[in-house]
N, C-alpha and C positions, 0 to 999 in steps of 0.2 A: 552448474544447475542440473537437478533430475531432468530427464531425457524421458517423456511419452509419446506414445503412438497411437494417432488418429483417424480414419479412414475418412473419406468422404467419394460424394461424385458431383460432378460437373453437371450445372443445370444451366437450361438456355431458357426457359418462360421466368423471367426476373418478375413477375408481375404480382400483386398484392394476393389474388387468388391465386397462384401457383404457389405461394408463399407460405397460406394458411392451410392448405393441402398438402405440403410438405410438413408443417406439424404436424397436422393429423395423422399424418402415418410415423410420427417419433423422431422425424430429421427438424436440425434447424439451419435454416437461412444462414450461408456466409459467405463473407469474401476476405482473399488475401492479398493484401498489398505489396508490390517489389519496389524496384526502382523506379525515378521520375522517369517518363518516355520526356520525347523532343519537345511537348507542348508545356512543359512539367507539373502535369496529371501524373499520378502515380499508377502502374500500371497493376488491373486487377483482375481478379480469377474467382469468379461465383461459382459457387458448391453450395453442398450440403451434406451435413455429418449428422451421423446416430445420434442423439441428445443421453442415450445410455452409454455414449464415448467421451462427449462433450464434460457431463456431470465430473468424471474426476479432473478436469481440468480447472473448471469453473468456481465450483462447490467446495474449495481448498485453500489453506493459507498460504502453502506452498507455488513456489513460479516454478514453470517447466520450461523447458523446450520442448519445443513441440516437433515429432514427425510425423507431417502429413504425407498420405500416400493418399491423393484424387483420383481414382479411375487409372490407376497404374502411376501417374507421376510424382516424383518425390520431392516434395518442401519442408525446408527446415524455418522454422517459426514460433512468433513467439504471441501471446496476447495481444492485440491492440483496444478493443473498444468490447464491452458485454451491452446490448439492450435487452431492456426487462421490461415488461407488461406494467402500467402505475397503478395495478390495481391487485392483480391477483402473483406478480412479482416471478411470472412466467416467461424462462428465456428466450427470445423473441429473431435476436441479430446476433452474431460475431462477425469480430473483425481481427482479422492477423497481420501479423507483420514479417516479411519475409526477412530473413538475417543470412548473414554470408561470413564465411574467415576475415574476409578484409574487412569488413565496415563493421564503427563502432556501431552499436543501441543506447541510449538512456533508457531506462527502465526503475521503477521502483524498489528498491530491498528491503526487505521488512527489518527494522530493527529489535533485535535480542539483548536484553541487560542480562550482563555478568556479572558476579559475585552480589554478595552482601552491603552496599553502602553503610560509608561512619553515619552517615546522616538519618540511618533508619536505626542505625543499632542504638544510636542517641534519642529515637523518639520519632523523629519527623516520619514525612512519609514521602515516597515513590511519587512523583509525577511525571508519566510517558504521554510527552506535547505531542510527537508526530509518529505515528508504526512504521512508515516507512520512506527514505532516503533514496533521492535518485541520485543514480550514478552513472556512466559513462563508458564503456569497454567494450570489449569485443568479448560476442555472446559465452565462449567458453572464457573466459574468466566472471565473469559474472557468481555470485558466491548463492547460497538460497539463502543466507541473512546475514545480516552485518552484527559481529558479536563486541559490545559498547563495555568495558570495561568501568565498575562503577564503583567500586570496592573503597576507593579512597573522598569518594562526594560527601562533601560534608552540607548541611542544615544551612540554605540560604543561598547554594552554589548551585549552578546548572553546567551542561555539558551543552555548547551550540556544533553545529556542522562541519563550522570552520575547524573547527580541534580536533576534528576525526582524518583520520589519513589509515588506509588499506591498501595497500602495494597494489599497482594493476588498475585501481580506479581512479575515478574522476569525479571529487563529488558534482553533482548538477545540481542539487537544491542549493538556494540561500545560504552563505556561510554563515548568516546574522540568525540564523533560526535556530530556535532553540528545540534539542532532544528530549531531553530530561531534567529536570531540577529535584531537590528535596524541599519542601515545605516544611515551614513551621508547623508546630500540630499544638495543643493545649496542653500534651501531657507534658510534651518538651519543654512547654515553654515554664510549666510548672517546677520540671525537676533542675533546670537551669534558675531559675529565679529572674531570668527577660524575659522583656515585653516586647513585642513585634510592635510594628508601628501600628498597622490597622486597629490593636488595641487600645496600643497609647492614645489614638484619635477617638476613638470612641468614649473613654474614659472620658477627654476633655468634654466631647461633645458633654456626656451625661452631666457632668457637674452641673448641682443646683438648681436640678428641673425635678418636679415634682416625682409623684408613684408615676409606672408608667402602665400606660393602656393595657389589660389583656391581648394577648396576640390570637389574633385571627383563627379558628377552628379551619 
């Protein structure tokens, strides 16, 4: 994964108005999480970072690691949690997660289709079910996206989870979930000369029933 660098400082008034006074002045609200203490609460560290530091972590497709440096101390971290305002979609909370050599993360990986599928060159079309795949490792193996080989998917085949393997990882999502498929499309279906079944059904429905209604404006 890219490697950025975040500053922040350490606040002690946690409170709703110290909160809204720290945006006002362009920080936002946050904490990072370590390991369980004895109680197993996870142990945490309130700050607050520039929101003009914040934006290229947030505002990205790309996952970082993150290096915080709080008021001199160094953590290495990764996203855990954005809040947003429901209205004006103003970022409001972060939350981190602290990561170490030894201990794996689950984390999301954005999924990337590679090459051209038989199934589009034939007509159909591209359907990406899920962007992105959790996995399992230790934060430096971690990839910035998982590259889906698709070159040979033909018209009515999908690719699920389970069939995915990356050296290093672990899938965490569903093996039963599906990435991508190819669809049938009308042109395909024209230049092959089948019928999908949604058709076929519809064909029988229609038999025998009158003109049909204008459709709805």
């Amino acid at each position: 994964m890219k490697e950025i660098n975040v500053s922040g400082k350490k606040r002690e008034d946690l409170g709703k108005k110290a909160s809204k006074q720290l945006r006002k002045e362009g920080y936002v609200p946050c904490n990072i999480y370590g390991a369980a203490q004895a109680d197993g609460k996870p142990e945490a560290l309130a700050f607050a970072a520039p929101m003009s530091e914040l934006r290229k972590v947030v505002y990205t497709p790309h996952i970082y690691v993150i290096n915080l440096n709080i008021d001199g101390e160094s953590h290495t971290a990764i996203l855990k949690e954005l809040q947003f305002h429901p209205v004006t979609d103003a970022l409001l909370h972060v939350d981190f997660y602290a990561v170490n050599d030894q201990k794996p993360i689950t984390i999301g990986i954005p999924v990337k289709l590679v090459g051209l599928a038989q199934g589009v060159r034939d007509g159909g079309r591209m359907n990406l079910s899920i962007r992105k795949v959790n996995v399992t490792a230790p934060y430096q193996r971690i990839p910035e996206h998982l590259d889906i080989d698709v070159t040979n998917l033909k018209i009515g085949k999908s690719i699920k989870v389970g069939q995915l393997n990356f050296e290093g990882l672990e899938m965490a999502t569903s093996k039963d979930v599906v990435v991508c498929s190819i669809k049938m499309t009308r042109a395909a279906n024209l230049s092959t000369g089948e019928e999908t079944e949604e058709e076929g059904e519809a064909a029988a429905e229609g038999e025998g029933e009158g003109e049909a209604a204008p459709a709805e404006a």
